[in-house]
C-alpha atoms as one frame of an Amber mdcrd trajectory, in Angstrom:
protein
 -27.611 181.585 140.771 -27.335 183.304 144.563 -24.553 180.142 145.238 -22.090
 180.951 142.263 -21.831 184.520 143.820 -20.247 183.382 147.532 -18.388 181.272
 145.459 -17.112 183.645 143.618 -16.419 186.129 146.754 -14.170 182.946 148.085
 -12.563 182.656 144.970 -10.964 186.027 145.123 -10.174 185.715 148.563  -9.038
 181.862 148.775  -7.961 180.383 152.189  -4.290 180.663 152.509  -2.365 177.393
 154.324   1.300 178.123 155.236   2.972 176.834 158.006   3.448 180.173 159.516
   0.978 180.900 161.661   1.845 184.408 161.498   1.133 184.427 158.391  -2.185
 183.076 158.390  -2.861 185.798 161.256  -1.564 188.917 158.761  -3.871 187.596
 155.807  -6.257 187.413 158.237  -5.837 191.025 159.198  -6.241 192.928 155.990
  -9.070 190.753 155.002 -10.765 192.778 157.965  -9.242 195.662 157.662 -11.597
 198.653 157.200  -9.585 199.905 154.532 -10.016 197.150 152.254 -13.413 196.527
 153.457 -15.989 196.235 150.583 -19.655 198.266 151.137 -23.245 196.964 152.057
 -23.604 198.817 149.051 -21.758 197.509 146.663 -22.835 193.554 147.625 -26.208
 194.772 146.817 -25.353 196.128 143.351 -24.043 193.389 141.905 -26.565 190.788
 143.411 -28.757 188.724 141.546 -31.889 191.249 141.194 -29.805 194.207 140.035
 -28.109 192.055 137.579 -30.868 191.338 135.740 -32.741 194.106 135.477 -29.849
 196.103 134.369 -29.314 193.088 131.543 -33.007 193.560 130.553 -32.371 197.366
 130.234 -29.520 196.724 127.847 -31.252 193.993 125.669 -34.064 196.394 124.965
 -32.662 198.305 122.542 -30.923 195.395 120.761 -35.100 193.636 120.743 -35.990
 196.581 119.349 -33.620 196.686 116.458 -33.899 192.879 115.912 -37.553 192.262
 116.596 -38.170 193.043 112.569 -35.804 190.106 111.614 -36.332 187.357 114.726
 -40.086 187.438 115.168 -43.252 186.766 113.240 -44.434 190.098 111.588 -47.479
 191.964 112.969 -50.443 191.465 111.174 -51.342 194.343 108.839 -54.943 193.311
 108.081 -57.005 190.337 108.432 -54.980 187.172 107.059 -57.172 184.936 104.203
 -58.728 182.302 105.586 -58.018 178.833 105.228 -61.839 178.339 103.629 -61.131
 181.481 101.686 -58.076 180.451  99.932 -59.737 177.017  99.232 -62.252 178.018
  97.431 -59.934 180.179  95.116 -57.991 177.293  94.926 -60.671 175.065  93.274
 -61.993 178.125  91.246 -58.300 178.737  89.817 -57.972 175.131  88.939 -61.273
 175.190  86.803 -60.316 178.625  85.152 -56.982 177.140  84.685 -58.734 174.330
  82.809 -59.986 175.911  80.038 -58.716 174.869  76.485 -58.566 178.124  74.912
 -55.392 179.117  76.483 -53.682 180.427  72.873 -56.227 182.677  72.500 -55.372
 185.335  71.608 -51.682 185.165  70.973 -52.106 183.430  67.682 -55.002 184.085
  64.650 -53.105 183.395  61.646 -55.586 180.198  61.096 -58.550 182.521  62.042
 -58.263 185.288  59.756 -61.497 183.868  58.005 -63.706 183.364  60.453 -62.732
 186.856  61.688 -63.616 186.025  65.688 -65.651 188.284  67.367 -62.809 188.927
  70.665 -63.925 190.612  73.575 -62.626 193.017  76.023 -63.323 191.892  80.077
 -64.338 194.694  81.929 -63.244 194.300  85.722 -64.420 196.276  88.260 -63.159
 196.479  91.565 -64.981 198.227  94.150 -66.015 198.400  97.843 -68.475 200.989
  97.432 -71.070 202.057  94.815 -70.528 202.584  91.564 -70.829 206.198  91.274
 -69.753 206.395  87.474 -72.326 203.486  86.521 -74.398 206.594  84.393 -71.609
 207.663  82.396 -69.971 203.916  81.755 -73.365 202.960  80.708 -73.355 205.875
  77.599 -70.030 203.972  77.113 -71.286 200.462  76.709 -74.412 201.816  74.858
 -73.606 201.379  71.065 -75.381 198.624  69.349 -71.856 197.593  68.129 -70.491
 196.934  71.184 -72.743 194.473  72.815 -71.090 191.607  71.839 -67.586 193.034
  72.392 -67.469 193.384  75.673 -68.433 190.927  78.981 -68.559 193.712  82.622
 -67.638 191.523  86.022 -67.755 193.268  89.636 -66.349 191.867  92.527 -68.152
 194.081  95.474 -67.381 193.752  98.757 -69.693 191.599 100.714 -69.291 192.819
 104.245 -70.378 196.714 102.319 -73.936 197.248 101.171 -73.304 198.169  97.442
 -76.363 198.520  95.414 -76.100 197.229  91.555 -77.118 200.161  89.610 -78.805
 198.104  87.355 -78.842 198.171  82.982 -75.469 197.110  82.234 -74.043 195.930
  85.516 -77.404 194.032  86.142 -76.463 190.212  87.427 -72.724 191.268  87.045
 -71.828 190.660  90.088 -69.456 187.890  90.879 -70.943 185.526  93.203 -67.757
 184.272  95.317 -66.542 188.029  95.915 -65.106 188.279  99.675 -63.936 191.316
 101.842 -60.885 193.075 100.912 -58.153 195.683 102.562 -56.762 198.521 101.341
 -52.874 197.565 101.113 -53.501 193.764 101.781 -53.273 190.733  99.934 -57.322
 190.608  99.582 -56.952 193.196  96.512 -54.956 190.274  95.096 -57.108 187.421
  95.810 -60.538 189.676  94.228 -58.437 190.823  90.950 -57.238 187.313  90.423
 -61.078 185.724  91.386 -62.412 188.455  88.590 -59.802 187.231  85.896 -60.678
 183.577  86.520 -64.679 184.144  86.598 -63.968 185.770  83.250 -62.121 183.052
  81.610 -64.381 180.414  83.120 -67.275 182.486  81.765 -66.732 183.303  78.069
 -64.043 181.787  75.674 -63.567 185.124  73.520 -62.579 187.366  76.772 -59.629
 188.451  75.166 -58.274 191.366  77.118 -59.370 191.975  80.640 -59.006 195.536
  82.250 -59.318 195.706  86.040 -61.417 198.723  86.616 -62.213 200.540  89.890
 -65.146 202.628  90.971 -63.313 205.676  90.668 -62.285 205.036  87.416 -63.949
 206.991  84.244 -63.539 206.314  80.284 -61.514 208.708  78.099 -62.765 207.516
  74.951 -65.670 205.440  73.007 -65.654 202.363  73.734 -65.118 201.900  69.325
 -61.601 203.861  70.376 -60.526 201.555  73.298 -61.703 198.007  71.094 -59.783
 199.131  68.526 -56.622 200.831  70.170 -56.332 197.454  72.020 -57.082 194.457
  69.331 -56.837 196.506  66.008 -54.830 199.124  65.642 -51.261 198.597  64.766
 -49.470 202.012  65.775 -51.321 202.341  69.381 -48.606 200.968  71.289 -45.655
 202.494  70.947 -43.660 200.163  72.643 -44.493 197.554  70.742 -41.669 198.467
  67.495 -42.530 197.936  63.673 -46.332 197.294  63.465 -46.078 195.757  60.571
 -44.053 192.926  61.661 -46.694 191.379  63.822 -49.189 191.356  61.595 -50.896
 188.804  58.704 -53.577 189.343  56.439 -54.525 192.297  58.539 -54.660 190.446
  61.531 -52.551 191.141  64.609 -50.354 188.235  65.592 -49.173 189.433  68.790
 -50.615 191.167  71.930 -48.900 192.537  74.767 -50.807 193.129  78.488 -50.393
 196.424  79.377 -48.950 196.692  82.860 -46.544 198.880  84.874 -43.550 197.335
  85.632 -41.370 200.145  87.315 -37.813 199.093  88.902 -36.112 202.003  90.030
 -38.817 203.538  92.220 -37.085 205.269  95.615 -38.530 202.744  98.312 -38.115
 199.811  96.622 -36.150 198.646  98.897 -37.839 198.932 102.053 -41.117 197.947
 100.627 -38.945 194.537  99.465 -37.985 194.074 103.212 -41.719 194.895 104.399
 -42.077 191.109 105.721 -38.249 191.017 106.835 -34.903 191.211 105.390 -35.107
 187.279 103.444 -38.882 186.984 103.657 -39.212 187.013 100.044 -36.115 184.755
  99.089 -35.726 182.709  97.553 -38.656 182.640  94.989 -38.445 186.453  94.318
 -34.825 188.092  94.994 -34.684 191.946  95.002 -33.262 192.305  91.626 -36.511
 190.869  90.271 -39.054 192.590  92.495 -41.445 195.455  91.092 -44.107 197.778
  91.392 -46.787 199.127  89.477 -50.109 200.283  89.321 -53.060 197.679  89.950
 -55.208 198.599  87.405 -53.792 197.424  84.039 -55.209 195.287  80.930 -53.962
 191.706  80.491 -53.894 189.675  77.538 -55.650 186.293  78.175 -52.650 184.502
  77.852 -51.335 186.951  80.693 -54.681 186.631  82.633 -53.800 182.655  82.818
 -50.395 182.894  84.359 -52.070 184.766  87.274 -54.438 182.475  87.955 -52.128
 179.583  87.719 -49.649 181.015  90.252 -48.811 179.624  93.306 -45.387 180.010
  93.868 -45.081 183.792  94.034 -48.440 183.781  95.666 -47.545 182.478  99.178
 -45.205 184.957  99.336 -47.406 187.738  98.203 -49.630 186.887 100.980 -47.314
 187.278 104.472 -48.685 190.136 106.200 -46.597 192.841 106.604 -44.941 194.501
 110.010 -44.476 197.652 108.009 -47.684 199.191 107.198 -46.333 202.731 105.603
 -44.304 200.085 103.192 -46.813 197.620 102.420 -49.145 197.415  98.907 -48.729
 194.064  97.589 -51.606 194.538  94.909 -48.772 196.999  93.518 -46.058 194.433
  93.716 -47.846 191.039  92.569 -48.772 191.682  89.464 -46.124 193.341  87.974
 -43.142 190.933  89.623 -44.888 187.969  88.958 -45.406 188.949  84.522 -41.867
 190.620  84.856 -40.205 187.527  85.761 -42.083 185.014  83.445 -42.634 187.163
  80.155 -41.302 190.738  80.665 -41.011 190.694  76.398 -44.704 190.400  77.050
 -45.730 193.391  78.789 -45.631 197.312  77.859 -44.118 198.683  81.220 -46.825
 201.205  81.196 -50.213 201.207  82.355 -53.283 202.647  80.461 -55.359 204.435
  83.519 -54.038 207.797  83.688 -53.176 208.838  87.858 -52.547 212.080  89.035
 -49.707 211.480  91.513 -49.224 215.129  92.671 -50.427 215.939  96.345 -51.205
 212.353  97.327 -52.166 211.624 100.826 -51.802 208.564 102.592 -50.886 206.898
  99.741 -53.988 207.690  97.190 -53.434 209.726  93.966 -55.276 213.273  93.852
 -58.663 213.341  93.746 -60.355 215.564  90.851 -63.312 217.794  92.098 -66.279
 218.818  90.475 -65.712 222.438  89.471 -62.106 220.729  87.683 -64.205 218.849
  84.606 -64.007 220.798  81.583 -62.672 219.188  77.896 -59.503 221.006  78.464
 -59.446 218.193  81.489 -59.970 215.266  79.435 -57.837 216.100  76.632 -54.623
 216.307  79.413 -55.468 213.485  80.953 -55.657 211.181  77.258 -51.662 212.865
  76.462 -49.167 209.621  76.485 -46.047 209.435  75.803 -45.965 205.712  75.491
 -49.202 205.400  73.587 -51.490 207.162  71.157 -53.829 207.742  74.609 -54.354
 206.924  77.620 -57.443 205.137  78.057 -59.157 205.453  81.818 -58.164 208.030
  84.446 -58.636 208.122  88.076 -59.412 209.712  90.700 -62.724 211.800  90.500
 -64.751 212.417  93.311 -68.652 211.317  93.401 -70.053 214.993  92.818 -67.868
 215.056  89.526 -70.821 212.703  87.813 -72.893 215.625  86.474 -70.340 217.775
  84.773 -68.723 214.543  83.216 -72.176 213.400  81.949 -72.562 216.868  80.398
 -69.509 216.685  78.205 -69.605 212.875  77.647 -71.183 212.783  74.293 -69.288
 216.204  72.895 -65.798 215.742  74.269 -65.506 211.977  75.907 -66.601 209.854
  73.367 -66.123 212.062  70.258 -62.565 210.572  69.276
């Protein structure tokens, strides 16, 4: 305050009582003595004003470094709204419901009846499903309508037009916008597992799908690589161990789980330094891709979660370092059955010259067999099963090879 600097000028300069006047007369003197005389100058640069606008100056910097760690985070994208997250809520619960919740971990007792399981086909899109011609020759074998069940979750606020056949009335009815890089690509993948539990008992596998996604094989290839075969998975150790009667006992979801990637850490710290403590410390936070295939039992833990969730869902003040549709998934089955997932993902990505963030795109004059048969090579599995990314125009040359090359296993 303007009063604590006089009295600070008559602090250094106290009032001196001594008997001798003479005294009192010499103090006196070299208080006024031009030589010791302070400057107009000087009295203005340490008054109030100057003070605090040089302190302001100085605390900038230190704002800027803190900022990150003292205030709320920028918002990345639009949050979920209250109404939003409600209605997941109660859909959740209902999936969550369901009584077939061993399925299918366990068949020892249903090796007679020989159930008909089926693979959930997810599809994630916010655009039209370019590929809907050639995933339709896939579906198209007698035998595999009643193996399979297709779900879409489109986004509402884009005019995507069903292509009709076997997407007609797939479409999910509570599908809401979503964000690249934002929680919303959680909240749709988690509202397509629990429509598909609600809606058919046998969904046995679900395989989140998106619209630039393409088939490597016959559909007879993928049912069987994923629910019959016993040498597929090469993760998965002696193949005859986990079977009976010819019956596999045992099913793991097959999902990335990566640990060591390079910006781990700052993608951790993307909501601030302790944001995600303590439900998920760094030593148990992952990444991986967000298309995988999930065993039911797998598909119910998600659904169920809502511990990891509200952390999953702060925005972000880091943009560059935010994708929590590639964290979720993985950290969430990592820390409550990692014994129960592959590591490794079956859609095949094409990671060199990415930009912004999305894989390479393939081009039209690219498709040829010699294509298809690099993109099925796995070193964790017999094949891979889907591959991304393939531009629109790349329809016509796949359509031409589909029955000679793509689904001749």
């Amino acid at each position: 305050m303007p009063s604590n600097g006089s009295q600070s000028s008559s602090a250094a300069f106290p009032s001196i009582s001594s008997p001798s006047s003479a005294t009192a007369a010499a103090a006196a003197g070299i208080l006024h003595s031009s030589s010791f005389r302070v400057p107009s100058s000087s009295s203005s640069m340490f008054s109030t004003p100057f003070v605090l606008t040089f302190s302001l100056l100085l605390s900038l910097p230190i704002l800027f470094l803190l900022a990150p760690r003292i205030l709320p985070p920028r918002l990345s994208s639009v949050p979920i709204s209250p109404s939003d997250e409600l209605e997941d809520l109660s859909l959740f619960r209902r999936a969550s419901a369901t009584p077939t919740t061993r399925l299918p971990s366990s068949f020892s007792h249903l090796a007679a009846s020989k159930p008909k399981l089926k693979i959930a086909f997810l599809f994630l899109t916010n655009s039209d499903l370019q590929f809907a011609p050639l995933w339709e020759k896939f579906f198209r074998p007698p035998s595999a309508k009643s193996l399979y069940n297709i779900y879409v979750h489109a986004d509402p606020t884009v005019n995507v037009t069903s292509p009709g056949g076997v997407f007609e009335g797939k479409f999910i009815e509570h599908a809401k916008r979503t964000y690249r890089a934002s929680p919303t690509l959680i909240s749709a993948t988690r509202r397509l597992l629990a429509t598909a539990i609600l809606d058919d008992p046998a969904n046995a596998f679900f395989a989140v799908i998106s619209q630039h996604c393409i088939p490597l094989h016959s559909f007879k290839f993928v049912y069987h690589s994923l629910l019959k075969s016993r040498s597929f998975d090469f993760s998965s150790g002696d193949p005859d161990a986990s079977t009976q009667y010819g019956i596999r006992l045992q099913y793991k979801s097959f999902i990335e789980v990566i640990s060591d990637e390079p910006r781990l850490w700052k993608r951790y710290v993307a909501r601030g330094r302790y944001a995600m403590m303590p439900e998920v410390p760094f030593e148990d936070f992952r990444v991986g891709s967000q298309f995988f295939v999930l065993t039911r039992r797998h598909a119910l833990m998600v659904i169920k979660d809502r511990r990891l969730w509200k952390k999953f869902r702060m925005p972000c003040y880091r943009e560059d370092e935010c994708y929590p549709e590639e964290h979720y998934f993985p950290t969430l089955l990592s820390m409550q059955d990692p014994k129960g997932c592959t590591q490794y993902t079956l859609t095949k990505v094409n990671w060199t010259g990415t930009v912004n963030g999305h894989p390479y795109t393939y081009k039209k004059s690219e498709i040829s067999p010699e294509l298809i048969q690099g993109l099925r090579e796995s070193k964790y599995s017999s094949s891979y099963l889907f591959a991304r990314k393939f531009a629109p125009d790349c329809l016509a040359p796949l359509l031409k090879i589909a029955d000679k090359v793509i689904f001749r296993d």
